[in-house]
C-alpha positions in Angstrom: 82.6 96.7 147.6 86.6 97.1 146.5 88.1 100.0 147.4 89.3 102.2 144.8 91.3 105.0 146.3 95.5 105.5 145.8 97.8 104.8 148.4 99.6 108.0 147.5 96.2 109.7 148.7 96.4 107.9 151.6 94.0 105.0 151.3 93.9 101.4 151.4 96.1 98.8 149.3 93.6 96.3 149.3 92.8 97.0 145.8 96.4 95.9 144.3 96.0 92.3 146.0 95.7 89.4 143.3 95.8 91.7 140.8 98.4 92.4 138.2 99.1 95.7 136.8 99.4 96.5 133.4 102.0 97.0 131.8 104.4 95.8 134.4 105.7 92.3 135.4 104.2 90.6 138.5 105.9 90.3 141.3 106.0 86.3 141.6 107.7 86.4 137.8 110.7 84.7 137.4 113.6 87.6 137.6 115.0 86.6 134.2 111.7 87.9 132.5 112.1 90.8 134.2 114.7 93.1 131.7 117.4 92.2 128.9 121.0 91.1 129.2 123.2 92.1 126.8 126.7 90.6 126.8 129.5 92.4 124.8 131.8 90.5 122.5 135.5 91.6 124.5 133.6 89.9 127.9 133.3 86.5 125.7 136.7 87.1 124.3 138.1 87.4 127.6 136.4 84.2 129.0 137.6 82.2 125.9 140.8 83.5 126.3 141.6 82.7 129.7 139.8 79.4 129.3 142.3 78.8 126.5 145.6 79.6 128.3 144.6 77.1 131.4 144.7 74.7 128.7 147.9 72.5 129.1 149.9 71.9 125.6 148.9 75.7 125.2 152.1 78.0 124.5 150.8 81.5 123.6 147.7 82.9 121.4 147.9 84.9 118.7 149.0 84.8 114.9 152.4 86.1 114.0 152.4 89.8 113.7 149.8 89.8 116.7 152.2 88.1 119.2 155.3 90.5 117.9 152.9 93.6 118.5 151.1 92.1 121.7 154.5 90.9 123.6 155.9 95.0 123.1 152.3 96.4 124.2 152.1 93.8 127.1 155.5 95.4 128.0 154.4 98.7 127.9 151.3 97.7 129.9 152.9 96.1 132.1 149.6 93.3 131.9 149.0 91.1 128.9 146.3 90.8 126.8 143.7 88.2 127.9 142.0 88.7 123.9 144.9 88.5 122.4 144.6 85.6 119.3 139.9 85.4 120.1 137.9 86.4 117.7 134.1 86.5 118.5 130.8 87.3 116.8 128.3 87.2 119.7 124.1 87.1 119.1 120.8 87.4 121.5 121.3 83.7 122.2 124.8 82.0 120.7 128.2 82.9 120.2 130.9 81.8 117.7 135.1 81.7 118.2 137.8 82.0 116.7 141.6 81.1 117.8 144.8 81.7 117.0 147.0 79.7 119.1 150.9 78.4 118.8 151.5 75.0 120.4 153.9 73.3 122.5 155.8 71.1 120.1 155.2 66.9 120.9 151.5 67.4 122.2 148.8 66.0 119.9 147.0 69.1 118.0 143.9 66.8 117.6 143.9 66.1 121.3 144.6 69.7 122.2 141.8 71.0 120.3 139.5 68.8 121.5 140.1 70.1 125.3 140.6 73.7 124.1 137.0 73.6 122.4 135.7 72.0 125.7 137.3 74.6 128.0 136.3 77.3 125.8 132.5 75.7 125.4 132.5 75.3 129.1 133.5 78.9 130.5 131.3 80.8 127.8 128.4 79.2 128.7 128.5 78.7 132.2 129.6 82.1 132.9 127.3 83.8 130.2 124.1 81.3 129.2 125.0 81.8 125.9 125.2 78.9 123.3 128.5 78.3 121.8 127.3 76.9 118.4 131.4 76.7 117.0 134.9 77.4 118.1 137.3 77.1 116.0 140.9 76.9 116.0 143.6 77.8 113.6 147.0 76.7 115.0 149.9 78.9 114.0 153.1 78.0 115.1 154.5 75.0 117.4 156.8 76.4 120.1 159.7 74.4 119.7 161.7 73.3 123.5 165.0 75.6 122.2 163.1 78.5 121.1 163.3 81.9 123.3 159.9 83.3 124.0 159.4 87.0 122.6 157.9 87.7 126.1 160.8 87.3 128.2 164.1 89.7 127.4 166.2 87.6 125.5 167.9 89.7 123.9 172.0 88.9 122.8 173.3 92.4 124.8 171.8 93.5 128.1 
């Protein structure tokens, strides 16, 4: 004989042992299978991009116009953008990336985006799960040692 009545009437539990409901998830399932995760693109752009700058050989990201614009807005701010020069298109399962990045001069591009690709590859999907099916990099500029930075003042007249 199982008993039948609610324990909202008062009665026993006895009848929910062993049992799953329907409609609902048991509750020795794994917690991933119990809701959805959805990750939006500007928290992978963020992860690539800070991934990026802790890259050494790295001097800024960003194509042309972007930096100009950024460096005034990061003023302004008073924080830089972390997005600034990522580019993402992000899916249920994978991501893709794109980067703009400027590069100190004398450091080996091929070298560089080798360990930019594996820092980037590396934060995205330990932080998120997500598969990082291509990152790739467009190189814009090579910082040369004599050039003034367009973040710092450097202006001729103070």
């Amino acid at each position: 004989m199982s008993d039948t009545s609610s324990p909202a009437t008062g009665g026993s539990e006895s009848h929910l042992v062993g049992k799953s409901l329907s409609g609902q998830v048991s509750a020795g399932a794994a917690a991933g299978t119990r809701g959805r995760t959805t990750i939006a693109d500007s928290v992978v752009e963020k992860i690539a991009g800070m991934a990026v700058r802790e890259v050494p050989g790295i001097h800024s990201l960003g194509s042309g116009m972007a930096r100009t614009l950024g460096a005034v807005s990061d003023k302004v701010s008073g924080s830089p953008s972390v997005a600034r020069g990522v580019k993402v298109e992000v899916g249920e399962r994978q991501a893709a990336i794109d980067l703009d990045v400027v590069v100190e001069y004398g450091v080996s591009i091929t070298d560089l985006a080798a360990d930019v690709r594996t820092s980037v590859i590396t934060a995205v999907e330990g932080m998120t799960g997500l598969e990082v099916v291509e990152v790739n990099i467009a190189v814009d500029d090579v910082h040369l040692p004599d050039e003034e930075d367009d973040q710092e003042g450097g202006g001729r007249v103070e």
